[in-house]
C-alpha positions as CSV (number, residue, x, y, z in Angstrom):
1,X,5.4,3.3,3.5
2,X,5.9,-0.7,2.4
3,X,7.6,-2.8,3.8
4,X,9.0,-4.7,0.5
5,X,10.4,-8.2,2.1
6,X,9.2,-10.0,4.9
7,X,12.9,-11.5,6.3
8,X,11.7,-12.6,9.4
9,X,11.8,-16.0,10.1
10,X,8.1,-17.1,11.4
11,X,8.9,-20.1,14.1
12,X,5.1,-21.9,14.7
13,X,4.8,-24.4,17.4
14,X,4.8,-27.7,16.8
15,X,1.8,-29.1,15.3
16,X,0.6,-32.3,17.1
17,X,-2.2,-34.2,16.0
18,X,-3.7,-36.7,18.2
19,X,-0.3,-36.8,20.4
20,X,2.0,-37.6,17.3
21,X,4.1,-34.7,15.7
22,X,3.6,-33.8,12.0
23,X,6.3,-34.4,10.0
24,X,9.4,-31.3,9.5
25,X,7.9,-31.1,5.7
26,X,4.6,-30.2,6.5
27,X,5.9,-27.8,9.2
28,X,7.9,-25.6,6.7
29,X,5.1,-26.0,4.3
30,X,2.2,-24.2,6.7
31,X,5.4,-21.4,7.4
32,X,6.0,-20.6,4.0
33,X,1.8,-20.7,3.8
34,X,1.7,-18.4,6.6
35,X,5.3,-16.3,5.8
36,X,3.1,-15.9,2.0
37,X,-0.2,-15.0,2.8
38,X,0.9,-12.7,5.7
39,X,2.9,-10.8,2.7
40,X,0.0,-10.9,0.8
41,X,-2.1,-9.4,3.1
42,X,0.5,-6.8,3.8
43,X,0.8,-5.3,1.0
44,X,-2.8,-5.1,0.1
45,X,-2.8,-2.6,3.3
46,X,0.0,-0.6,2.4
47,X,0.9,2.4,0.5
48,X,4.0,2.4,-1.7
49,X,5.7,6.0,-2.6
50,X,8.0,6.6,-5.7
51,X,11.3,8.0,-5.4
52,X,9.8,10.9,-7.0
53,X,6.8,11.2,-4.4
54,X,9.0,10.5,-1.7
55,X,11.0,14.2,-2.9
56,X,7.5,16.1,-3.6
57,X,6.3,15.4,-0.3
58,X,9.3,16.6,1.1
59,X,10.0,19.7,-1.1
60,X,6.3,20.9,-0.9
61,X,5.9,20.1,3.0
62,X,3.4,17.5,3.1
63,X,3.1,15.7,5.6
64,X,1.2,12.5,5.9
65,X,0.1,11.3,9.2
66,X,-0.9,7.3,9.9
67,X,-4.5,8.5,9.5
68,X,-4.0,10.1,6.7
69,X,-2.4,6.9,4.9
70,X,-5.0,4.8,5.8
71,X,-7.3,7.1,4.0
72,X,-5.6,7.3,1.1
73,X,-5.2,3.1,1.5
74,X,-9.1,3.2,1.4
75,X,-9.2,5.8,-1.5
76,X,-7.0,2.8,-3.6
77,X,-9.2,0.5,-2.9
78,X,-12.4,2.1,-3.5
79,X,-10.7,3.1,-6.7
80,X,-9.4,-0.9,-7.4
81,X,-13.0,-1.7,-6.7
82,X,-14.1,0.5,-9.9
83,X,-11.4,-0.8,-12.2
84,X,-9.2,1.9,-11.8
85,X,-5.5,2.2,-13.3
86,X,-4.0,5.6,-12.0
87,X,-6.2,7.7,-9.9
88,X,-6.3,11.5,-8.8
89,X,-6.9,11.4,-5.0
90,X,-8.0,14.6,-3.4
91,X,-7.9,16.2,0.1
92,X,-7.9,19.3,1.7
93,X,-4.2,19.9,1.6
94,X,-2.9,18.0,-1.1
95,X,-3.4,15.7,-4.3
96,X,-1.8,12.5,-5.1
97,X,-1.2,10.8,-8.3
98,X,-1.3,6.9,-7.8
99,X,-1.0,3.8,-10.0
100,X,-3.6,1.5,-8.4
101,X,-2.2,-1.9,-9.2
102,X,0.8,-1.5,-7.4
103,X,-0.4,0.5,-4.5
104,X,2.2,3.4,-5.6
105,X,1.9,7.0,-4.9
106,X,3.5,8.8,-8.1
107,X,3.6,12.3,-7.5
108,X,2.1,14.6,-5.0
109,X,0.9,18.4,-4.9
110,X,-0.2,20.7,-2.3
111,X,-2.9,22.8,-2.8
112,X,-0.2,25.9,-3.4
113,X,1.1,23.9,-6.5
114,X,-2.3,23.2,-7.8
115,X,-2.5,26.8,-10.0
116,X,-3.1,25.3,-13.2
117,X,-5.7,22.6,-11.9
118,X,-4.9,19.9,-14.8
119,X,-4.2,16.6,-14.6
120,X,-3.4,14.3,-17.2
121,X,-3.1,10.3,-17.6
122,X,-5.6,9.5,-15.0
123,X,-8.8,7.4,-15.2
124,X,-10.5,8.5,-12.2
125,X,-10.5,10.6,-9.2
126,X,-11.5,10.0,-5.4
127,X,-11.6,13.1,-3.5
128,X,-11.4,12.4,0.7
């Protein structure tokens, strides 16, 4: 799951330079910096899930494990890498339907709900 904000508020020590302190301004500055890349970075990572995802994975009984996430983070990203807008990504147990520019898990299917075996309005697939 995301974690959407980043509320915490980052205290740095202060920055000396030669034995004088910087001034306040430039402290803040290098925070919000830091507080902005460090969100950045973040959700690069992450995986997001829909509303709608959040209730398949429940109803169907899939559960997803911290390894498992970070495959499908890599299975994203291997997708971005190709240009990819929504993405089928495939493992043993279950598929997952995900927009790739946001990171977001749309819908998700375990192999029992996978009868008819058609998806539609995806531009790729990365099987695990």
């Amino acid at each position: 799951m995301r974690i959407n904000e980043f509320n915490t508020e980052v205290k740095l020590l202060e920055i000396v330079n030669r034995g004088k302190t910087k001034p306040a301004a430039e402290k803040s500055v290098k925070a919000d910096s830091f507080k902005t890349a460090f969100s950045r970075e973040l959700s690069k990572s992450s995986v997001n899930f829909s509303k709608h995802a959040q209730q398949r994975l429940f109803s169907r009984g899939i559960d997803l494990s911290q390894e498992k996430l970070s495959q499908i983070s890599e299975a994203i990203d291997k997708a971005a890498v190709k240009g990819s807008k929504d993405t089928l990504i495939l493992d043993d147990r279950a598929a997952y339907v995900v927009s790739i520019p946001s990171r977001t898990v749309i819908t998700a299917f375990s192999r029992a709900n996978l009868q008819e075996g058609v998806f539609t309005s995806i531009d790729s697939a990365v099987i695990l």
